[in-house]
C-alpha positions as CSV (number, residue, x, y, z in Angstrom):
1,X,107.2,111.5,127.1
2,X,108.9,109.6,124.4
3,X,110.0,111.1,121.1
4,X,108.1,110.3,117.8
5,X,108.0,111.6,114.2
6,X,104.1,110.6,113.9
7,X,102.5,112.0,111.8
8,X,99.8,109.3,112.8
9,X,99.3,105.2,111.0
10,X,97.0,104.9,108.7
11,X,94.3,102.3,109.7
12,X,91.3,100.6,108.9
13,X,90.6,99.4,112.4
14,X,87.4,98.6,113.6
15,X,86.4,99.9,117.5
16,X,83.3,100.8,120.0
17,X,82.4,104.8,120.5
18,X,80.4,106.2,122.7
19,X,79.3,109.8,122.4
20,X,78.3,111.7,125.9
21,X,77.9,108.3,128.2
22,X,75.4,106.6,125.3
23,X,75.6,103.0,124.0
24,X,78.4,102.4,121.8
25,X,78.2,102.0,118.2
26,X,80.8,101.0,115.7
27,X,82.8,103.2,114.5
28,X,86.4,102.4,111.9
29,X,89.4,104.4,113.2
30,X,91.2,105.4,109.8
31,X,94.0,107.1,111.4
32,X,95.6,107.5,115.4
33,X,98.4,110.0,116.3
34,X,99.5,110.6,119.9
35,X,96.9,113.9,119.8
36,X,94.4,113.2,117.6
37,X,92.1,110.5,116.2
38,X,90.4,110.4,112.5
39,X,87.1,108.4,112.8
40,X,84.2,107.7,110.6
41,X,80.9,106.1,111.6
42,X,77.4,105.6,110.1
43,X,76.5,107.5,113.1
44,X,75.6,111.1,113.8
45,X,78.1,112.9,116.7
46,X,78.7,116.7,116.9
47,X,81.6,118.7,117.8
48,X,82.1,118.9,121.4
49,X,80.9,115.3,121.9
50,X,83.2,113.6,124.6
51,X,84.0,110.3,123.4
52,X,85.3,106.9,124.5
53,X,86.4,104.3,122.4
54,X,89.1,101.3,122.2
55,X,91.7,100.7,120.0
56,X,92.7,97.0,119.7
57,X,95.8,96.1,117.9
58,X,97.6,92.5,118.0
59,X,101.0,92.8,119.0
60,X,99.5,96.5,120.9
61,X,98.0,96.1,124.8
62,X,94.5,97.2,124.3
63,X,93.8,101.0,124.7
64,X,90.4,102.8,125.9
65,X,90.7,106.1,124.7
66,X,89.3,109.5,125.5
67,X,88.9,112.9,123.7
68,X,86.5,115.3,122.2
69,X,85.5,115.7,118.8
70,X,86.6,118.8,117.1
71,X,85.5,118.2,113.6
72,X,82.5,116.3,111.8
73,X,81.9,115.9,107.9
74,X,79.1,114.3,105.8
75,X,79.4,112.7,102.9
76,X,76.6,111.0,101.5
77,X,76.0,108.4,104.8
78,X,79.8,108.5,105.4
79,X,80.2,110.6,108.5
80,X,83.9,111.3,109.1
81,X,85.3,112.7,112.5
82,X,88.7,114.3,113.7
83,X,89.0,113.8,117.7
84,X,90.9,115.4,119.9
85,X,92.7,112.8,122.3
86,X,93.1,113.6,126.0
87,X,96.6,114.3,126.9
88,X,96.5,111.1,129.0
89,X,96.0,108.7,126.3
90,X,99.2,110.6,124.6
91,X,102.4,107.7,126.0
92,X,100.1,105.0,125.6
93,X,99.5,106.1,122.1
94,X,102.9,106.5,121.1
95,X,103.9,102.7,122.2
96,X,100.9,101.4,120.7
97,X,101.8,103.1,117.2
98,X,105.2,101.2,117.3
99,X,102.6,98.0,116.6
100,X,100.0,99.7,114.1
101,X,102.7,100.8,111.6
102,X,103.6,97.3,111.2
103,X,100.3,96.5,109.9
104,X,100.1,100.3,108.2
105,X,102.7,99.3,105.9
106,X,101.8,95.9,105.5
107,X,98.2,96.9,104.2
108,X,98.2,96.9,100.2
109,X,97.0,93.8,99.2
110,X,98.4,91.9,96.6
111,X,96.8,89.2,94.2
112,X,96.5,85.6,96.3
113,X,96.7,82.8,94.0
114,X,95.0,79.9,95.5
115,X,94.2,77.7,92.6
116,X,91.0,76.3,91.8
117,X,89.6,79.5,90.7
118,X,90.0,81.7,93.7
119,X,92.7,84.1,92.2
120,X,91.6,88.1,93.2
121,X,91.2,90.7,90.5
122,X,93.6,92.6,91.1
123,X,92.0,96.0,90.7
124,X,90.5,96.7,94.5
125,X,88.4,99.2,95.5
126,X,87.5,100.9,98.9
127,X,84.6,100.6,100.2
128,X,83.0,101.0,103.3
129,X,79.9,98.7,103.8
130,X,78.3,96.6,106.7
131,X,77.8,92.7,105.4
132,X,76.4,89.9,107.1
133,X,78.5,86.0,106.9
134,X,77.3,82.6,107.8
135,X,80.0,80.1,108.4
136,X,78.9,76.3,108.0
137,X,75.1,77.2,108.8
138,X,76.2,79.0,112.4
139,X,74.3,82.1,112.8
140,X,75.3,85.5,110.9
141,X,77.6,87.4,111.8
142,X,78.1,91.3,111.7
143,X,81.7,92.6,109.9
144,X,82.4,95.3,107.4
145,X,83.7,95.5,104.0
146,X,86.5,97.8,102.8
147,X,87.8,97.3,99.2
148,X,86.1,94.9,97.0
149,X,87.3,93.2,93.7
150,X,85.6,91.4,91.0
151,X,87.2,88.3,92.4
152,X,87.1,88.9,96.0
153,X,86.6,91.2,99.0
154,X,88.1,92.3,102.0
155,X,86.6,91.9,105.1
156,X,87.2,93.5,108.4
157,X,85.8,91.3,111.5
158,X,87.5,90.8,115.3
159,X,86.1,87.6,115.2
160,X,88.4,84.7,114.7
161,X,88.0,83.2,111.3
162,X,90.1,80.7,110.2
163,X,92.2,80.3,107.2
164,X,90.2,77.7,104.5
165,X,86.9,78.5,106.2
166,X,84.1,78.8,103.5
167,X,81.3,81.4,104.1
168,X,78.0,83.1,102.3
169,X,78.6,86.4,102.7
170,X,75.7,89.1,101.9
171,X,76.6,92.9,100.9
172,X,75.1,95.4,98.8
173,X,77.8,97.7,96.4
174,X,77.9,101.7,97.3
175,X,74.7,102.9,95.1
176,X,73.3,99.6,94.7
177,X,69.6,99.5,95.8
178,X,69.8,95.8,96.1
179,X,72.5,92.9,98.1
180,X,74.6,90.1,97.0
181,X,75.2,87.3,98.1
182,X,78.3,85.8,97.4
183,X,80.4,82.2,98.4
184,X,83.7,83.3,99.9
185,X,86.9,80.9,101.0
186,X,89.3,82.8,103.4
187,X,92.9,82.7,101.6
188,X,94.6,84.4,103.7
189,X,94.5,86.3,107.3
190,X,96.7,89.8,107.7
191,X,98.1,88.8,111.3
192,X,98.3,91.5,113.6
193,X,95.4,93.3,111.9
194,X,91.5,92.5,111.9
195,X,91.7,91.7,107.8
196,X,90.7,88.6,106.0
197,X,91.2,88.7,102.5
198,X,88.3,86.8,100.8
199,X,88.4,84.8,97.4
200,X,84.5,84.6,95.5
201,X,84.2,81.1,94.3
202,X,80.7,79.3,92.6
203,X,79.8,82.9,92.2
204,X,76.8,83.6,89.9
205,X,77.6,85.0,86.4
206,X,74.8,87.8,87.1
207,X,76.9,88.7,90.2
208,X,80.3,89.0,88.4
209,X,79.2,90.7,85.6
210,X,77.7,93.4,88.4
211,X,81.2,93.4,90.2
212,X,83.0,93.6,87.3
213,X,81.1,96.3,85.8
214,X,80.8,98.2,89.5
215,X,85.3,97.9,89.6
216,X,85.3,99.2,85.9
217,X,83.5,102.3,86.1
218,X,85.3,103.0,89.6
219,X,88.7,102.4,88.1
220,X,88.4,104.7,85.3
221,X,86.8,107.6,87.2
């Protein structure tokens, strides 16, 4: 077996997991070590759950993975899992962690200045919510949300979305009983990893005024 010092990378990587043999759901793998997986999921699994799931990774060979889940936490609706990998997966993980601290380290984001009023905030905060986007009046599209800015948002999608694209993009904020809906431009695409970083433009002064005000209280608690 080769040699490592990980401790695990620290990801924000979308997969498929299914619990017992059922239908997969989404789940966000947050971090991978050759033994163990952190997971969370909307979805309900107990410990003792076999699960399968893939981790995909450009620069990585795609791996289906296999464990057990040793661990489950609820927070509010965030469900949070630790899985215990099957010693199988172990050499497979170990190359593919090579790829993912690449994009571990590369993952702070920094302000984007794109002119014409499509600079980010530059205070971000994480989040973890499902939206819906519409490019050029195709139909919606799933992806997820994880930190959020008064000027922009970061969205986390496997589908192929190209640099420049403009998009209506619909989310709600983390105790918000209500959704927004937002013009986005794509300003930039972390390679290697399934991230987008998305610049608001047009945006509606009643919808700023709600992201500033939801960034503020969240950066001062």
């Amino acid at each position: 077996m080769q040699e490592t010092d990980a401790k695990g990378a620290s990801l924000e990587c979308p997969t498929m997991v299914s619990a017992n043999g059922a239908s997969p759901v989404m789940g966000i793998i947050e971090e991978l070590s050759p033994r163990t997986c952190r997971m969370r999921s909307i979805n309900e699994f107990h410990a003792g759950d076999t699960v399968t799931f893939d981790f995909t990774l450009r620069g990585a060979h795609k791996l289906e993975l296999s464990g057990r889940v040793i661990d489950a936490a609820l927070s509010g609706m965030r469900r949070s899992y630790t899985i215990a990998l099957d010693a199988a997966n172990e050499d497979a993980v170990i190359v593919a962690l090579d790829a993912a601290r690449r994009f571990a380290t590369a993952r702070p984001t920094h302000d984007v200045q794109t002119g014409n009023g499509l600079t980010r905030a530059s205070a971000r905060i994480p989040i973890d919510q499902e939206l819906t986007y519409t490019v050029a009046g195709r139909p919606s599209r799933t992806a997820r949300a994880t930190n959020v800015s008064a000027g922009g948002i970061l969205l986390n999608s496997t589908d192929e979305i190209a640099v420049g694209a403009s998009l209506e993009i619909r989310f709600r904020l983390p105790g918000s009983d209500h959704d927004i809906n937002v013009h986005a431009r794509v300003v930039a695409h972390q390679h290697e990893t399934p991230n987008y970083n998305m610049a608001f433009f047009n945006i509606d002064p009643n919808v700023r005024e709600e992201l500033t005000a939801f960034v503020a209280a969240h950066v001062q608690s």
